[in-house]
TIKOLLUM-59088 format. One record per residue (C-alpha): z, x, y; residue in one letter. Coordinates in steps of 0.25 Angstrom, whole numbers, plus 5000, padded with zeros to 4 digits. Layout:
ZXYA/...
# end
This chain:
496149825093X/495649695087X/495249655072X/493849575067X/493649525053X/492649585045X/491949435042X/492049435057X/492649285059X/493949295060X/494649315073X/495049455079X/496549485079X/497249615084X/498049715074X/499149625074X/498449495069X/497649575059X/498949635053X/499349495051X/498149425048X/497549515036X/496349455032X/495249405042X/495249255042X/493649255039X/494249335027X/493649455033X/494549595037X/495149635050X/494449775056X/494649815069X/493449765078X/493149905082X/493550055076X/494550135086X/494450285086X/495150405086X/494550545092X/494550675085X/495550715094X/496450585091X/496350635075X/496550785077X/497950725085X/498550675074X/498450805064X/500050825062X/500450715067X/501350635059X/500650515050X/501250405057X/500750435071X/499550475066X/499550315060X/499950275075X/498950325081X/497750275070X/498350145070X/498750125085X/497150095089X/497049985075X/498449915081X/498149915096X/499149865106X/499849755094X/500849885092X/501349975102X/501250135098X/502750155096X/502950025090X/501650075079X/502350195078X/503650155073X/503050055062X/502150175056X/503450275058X/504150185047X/503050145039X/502750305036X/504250335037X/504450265023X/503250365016X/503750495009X/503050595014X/502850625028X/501450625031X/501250495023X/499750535017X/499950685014X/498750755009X/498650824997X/497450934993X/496850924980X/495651024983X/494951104994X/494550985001X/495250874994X/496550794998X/497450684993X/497950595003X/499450554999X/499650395003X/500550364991X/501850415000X/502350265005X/503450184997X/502550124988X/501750244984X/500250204989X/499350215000X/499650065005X/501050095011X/500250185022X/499850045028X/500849955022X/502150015030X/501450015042X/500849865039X/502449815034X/502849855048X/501749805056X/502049675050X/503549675053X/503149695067X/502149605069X/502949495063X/504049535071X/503349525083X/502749385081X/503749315072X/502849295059X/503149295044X/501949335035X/501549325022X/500849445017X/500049435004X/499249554999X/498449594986X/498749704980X/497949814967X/499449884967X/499849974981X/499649894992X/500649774987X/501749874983X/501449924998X/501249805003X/502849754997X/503449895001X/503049855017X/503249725018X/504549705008X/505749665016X/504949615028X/505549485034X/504349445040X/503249445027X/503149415013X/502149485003X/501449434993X/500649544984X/499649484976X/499349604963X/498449594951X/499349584939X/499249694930X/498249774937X/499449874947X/500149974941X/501449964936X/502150034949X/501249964958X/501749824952X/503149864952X/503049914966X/502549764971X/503449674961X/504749744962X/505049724975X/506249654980X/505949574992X/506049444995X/504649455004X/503849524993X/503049434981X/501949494971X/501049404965X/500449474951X/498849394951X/498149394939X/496849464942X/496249584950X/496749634965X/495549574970X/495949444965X/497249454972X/496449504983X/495549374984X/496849284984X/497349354995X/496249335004X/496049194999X/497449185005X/497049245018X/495649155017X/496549025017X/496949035033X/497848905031X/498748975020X/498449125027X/499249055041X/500148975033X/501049095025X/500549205038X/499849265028X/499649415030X/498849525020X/499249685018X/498049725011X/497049825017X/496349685021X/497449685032X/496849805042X/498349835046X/498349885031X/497049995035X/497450035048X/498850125043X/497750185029X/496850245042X/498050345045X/497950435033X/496450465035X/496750515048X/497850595044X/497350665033X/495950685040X/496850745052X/497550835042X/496050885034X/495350925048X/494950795053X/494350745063X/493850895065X/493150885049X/493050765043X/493950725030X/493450625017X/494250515010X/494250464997X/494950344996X/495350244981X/494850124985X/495149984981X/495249884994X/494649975002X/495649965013X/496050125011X/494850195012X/494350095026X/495550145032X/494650285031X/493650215037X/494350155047X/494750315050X/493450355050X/493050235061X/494050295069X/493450425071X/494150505059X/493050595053X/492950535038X/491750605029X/491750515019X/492750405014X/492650384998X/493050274991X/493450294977X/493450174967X/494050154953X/493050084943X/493249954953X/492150024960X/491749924970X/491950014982X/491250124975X/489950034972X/490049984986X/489850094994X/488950184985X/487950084981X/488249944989X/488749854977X/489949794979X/489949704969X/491249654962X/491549694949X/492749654939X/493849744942X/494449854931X/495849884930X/495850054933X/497150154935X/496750134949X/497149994950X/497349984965X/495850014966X/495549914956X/494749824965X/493449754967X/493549684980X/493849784992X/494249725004X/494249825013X/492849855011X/492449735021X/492949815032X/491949935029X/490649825027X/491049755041X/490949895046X/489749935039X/489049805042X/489349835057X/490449715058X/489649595054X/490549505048X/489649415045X/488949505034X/490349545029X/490749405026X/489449395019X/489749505010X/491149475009X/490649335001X/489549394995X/490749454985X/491149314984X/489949254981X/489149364974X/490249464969X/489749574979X/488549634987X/487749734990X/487949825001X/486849845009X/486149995008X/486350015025X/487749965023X/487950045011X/487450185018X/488350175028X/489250155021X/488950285014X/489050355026X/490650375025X/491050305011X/490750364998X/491350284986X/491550334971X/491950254957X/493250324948X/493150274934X/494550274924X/494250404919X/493750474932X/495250424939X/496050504927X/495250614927X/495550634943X/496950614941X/496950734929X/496150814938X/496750804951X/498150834945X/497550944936X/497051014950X/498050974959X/499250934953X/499250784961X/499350664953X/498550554959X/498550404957X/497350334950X/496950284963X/496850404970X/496150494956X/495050394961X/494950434974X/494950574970X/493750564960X/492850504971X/493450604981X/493050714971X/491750654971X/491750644986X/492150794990X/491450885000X/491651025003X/492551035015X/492750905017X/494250855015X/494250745004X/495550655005X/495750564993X/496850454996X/497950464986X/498250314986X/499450294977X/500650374972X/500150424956X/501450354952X/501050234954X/499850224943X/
# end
């Protein structure tokens, strides 16, 4: 398997160069340069089977011949053995056809740790094998740097950095990064938005002298070795509603957009996906996108969803290279087209097919308390902020006979 960048000038690397490299070096993102597949039988196989050979057999095709099955398989053995509950994403029903995926059950209590245990290991093996050190800087709305320091903590062979908007995480979020007591972790509090902390992380990896110099290497969902681990738990929980025998619909709380093109990425491999929701707080950039084309920066507003609170989604570079049938070139136009202009315009044959499988819905304050009061009145689950979003828009979403997974992101304890 072999890695292009989205912007399509920067050089093609293998798994192993792409875990390490994390941002193109045209300031594009790594996808893999073409979809693998799994058949129907392939999926019905792994019904029962235990998550982490179901992850081994997903991620096998995305690593190649870098790792060696059994050698894959011990490092996702360890990175689930840590989790507490035994089929690491349990689904939860909420209605006749309505399901919360449970992705809160790792160390730090969020859906990050599904890929960061598997990403901590995959670097101590990597470094191991070619005698490296990095330095591993990453940005952070609140989860993914607590995750992030719960991987790489200890590690002799990395220092993290964790760059997080100051005052705008919850209390638990900022304990969870700040308290930790190793001499490879560091947390620098930035004076601004996540997308400010965002835009000085890839600034670092657009300087290619200071990039080499300290190794740098990233965890954010920019890195593909952060998607590939997030594409297990569609397959799973399609597997276990029926699928690939009927097809199965997703709603995901969206802020970086990494989460929800790991469905995609499931979906491209031949996992029957109806429809793939995205559900946006009132930083509804996503939500603008993909039902009317504008995707136009706004001023971000704090919300009780703060991990979504987020104007600049990465990830969605990957789905617009893949809608724009790969041309890099066009994606870099884009790209500086939010630089220049604050935005664009997505154009309408772009846009409808987009449509085809993404459907995309705004969750205002009072919306996100009013679903967390109604789903606990009904069900008796408590849900976090983020994932009372996703439900709002799954609600909106529904259709008879069609199972509705929303993905529960974040243990309620932490917000």
């Amino acid at each position: 398997m072999k890695y292009v960048s989205t912007r399509g000038q920067a050089p093609v690397l293998d798994f192993e160069e792409v875990l390490l490299a994390g941002l193109a070096s045209d300031g594009g993102l790594y996808v893999p340069d073409s979809w693998p597949g799994l058949s129907a039988a392939q999926f019905r196989a792994m019904r029962g089977l235990p998550y982490a050979e179901v992850a081994e057999r997903v991620i096998t095709p995305f690593v190649g011949d870098t790792l060696s099955p059994d050698l894959l398989g011990r490092i996702l053995d360890a990175a689930y053995a840590s989790f507490d509950h035994s089929c690491v994403a349990p689904l939860v029903q909420t209605g006749p056809d309505s399901w919360l995926m449970e992705l809160f059950h790792g160390p730090t209590l969020a859906f990050k740790d599904v890929a960061m245990q598997v990403l901590g290991r995959l670097y101590d093996h990597v470094l191991e094998k070619h005698d490296k050190r990095i330095t591993i800087v990453g940005a952070t709305s609140g989860d993914t740097g607590s995750a992030a320091i719960e991987a790489i903590r200890g590690r002799e062979r990395a220092s993290i950095f964790i760059l997080y908007p100051h005052g705008r995480v919850s209390e638990v979020q900022r304990r969870q990064m700040t308290t930790v007591d190793a001499s490879n972790v560091h947390n620098v509090a930035i004076e601004g938005t996540f997308d400010d902390c965002q835009d000085l992380l890839k600034a670092m990896f657009n300087d290619p002298l200071f990039r080499d110099e300290i190794a740098l290497s990233g965890v954010n969902s920019i890195n593909w070795a952060r998607i590939v681990p997030q594409v297990v738990y569609y397959v799973t929980a399609a597997v276990a509603l029926g699928g690939p025998d009927r097809p199965v619909s997703f709603t995901v709380p969206s802020g970086n957009f990494g989460d929800i093109f790991a469905g995609y990425v499931a979906h491209r491999m031949g996992l029957p996906i109806e429809r793939l929701v995205v559900a946006s707080n009132e930083n509804d950039i996503l939500a603008r996108a993909l039902t009317c084309g504008d995707h136009r920066l706004c001023e971000v507003t704090p919300t009780l969803s703060p991990s979504m609170d987020i104007q600049i989604s990465s990830n969605f570079e990957r789905l617009l290279y893949e809608v724009h049938d790969r041309d890099g070139v066009r994606i870099g136009e884009l790209m500086q087209a939010i630089r220049d202009h604050g935005g664009f315009q997505i154009e309408a044959p772009m846009l409808a097919r987009l449509q085809t499988l993404f459907a995309a819905h705004r969750c205002d304050e009072e919306s996100t308390l009013a679903t967390m009061a109604a789903v606990y009145d009904s069900t008796g689950e408590i849900i976090d902020p983020h994932t009372a979003v996703g439900m709002y828009a799954a609600g909106l979403e529904a259709r008879p006979g069609v199972p509705m997974v929303t993905l529960a992101t974040a243990h309620p304890a932490k917000f």
